[in-house]
N, C-alpha and C positions, 0 to 999 in steps of 0.2 A: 256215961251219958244215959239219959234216960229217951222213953221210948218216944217223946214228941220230937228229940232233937234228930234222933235216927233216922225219924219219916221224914221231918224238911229236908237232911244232908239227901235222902234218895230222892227226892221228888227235885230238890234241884238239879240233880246228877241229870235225873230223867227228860226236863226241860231240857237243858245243853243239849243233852242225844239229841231231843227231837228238831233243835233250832237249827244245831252243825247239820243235822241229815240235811235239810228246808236248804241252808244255805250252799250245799255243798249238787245238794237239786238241780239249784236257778245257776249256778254256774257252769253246772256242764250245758244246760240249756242256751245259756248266753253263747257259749265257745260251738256249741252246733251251728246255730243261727248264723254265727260272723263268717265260720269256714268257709260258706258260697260267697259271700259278698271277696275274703280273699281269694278266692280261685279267679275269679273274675276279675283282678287287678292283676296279679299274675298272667294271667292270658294276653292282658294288655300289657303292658310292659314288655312280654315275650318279645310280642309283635314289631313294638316298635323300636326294641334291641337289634332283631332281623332287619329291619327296614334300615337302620342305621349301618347294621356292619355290610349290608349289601352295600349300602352308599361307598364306604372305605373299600370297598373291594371294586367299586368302580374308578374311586379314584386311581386305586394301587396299578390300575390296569394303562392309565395313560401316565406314561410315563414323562417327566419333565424331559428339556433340553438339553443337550449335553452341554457340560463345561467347558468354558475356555479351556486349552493348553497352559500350564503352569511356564512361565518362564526357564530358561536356563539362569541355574546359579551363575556364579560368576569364576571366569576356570582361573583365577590367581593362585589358588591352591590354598595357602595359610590365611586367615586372616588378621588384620593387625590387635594387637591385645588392648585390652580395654583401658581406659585411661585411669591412671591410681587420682583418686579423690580425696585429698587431704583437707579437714575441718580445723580452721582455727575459730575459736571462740575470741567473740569482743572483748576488751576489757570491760569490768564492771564498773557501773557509772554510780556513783555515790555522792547524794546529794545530803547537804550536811544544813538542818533549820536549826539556826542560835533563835533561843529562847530566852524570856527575861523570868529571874526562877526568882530576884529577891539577893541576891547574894554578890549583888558584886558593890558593893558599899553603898549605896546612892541616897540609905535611909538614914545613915548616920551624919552624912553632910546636912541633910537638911533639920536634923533637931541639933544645932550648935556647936557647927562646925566639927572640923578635924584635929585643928592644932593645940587645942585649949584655948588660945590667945584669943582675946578680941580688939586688942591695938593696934 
C-alpha cells in the first residue's frame, strides 16, 4: 500500500471514532432525559395498584352469605349400576344408478337388423 491509501484507511477509521463517540453521546442523553418522564409513570401506576388492592381488601372484608345446607344423600346404601349400552349399526343402504354405457345391443338392431333375414 502506498502512502495515500494509508492516510484515507486512518482518516476514515478517525471519522467512525468520532461519529460512534457523537452517536453514542445523544444516546445516553436521550436515556437521561426519558428516566424522569418514567419515574413519573411508575409513581402513577404505584398509586393506582394501592388504590385497587385497597379495593379487594375491602371487598375481602365483607364477606358473602352463607350457603344453603347441601342435602342428605340418599341412605339406600348401593346404588343401582349403570345401564350396559349396546350399539347396533344400520344396515348399509346401497343405491344402485343403471346407466346406458352403449353395450347392451340396441345399435346393431337399428343398422339391419339381427337375424340376417329380411322376409
Amino acid at each position: 500500500m502506498n502512502r495515500l491509501h494509508l492516510t484515507l484507511v486512518a482518516g476514515l477509521l478517525a471519522a467512525a471514532a468520532v461519529l460512534g463517540t457523537v452517536a453514542a453521546t445523544h444516546t445516553v442523553s436521550l436515556g437521561a432525559a426519558h428516566t424522569g418522564a418514567g419515574n413519573t409513570n411508575v409513581v402513577t401506576r404505584t398509586r393506582q395498584l394501592q388504590r385497587f388492592e385497597a379495593s379487594l381488601h375491602r371487598a375481602l372484608a365483607k364477606k358473602p352469605p352463607a350457603l344453603p345446607a347441601v342435602p342428605a344423600a340418599h341412605a339406600g346404601g348401593a346404588s343401582a349400576p349403570a345401564p350396559r349400552v349396546i350399539y347396533r349399526r344400520p344396515p348399509a343402504i346401497v343405491i344402485v344408478h343403471h346407466t346406458h354405457h352403449g353395450d347392451d345391443g340396441g345399435e346393431t338392431e337399428a343398422a339391419g337388423g339381427g337375424d340376417g333375414g329380411g322376409d
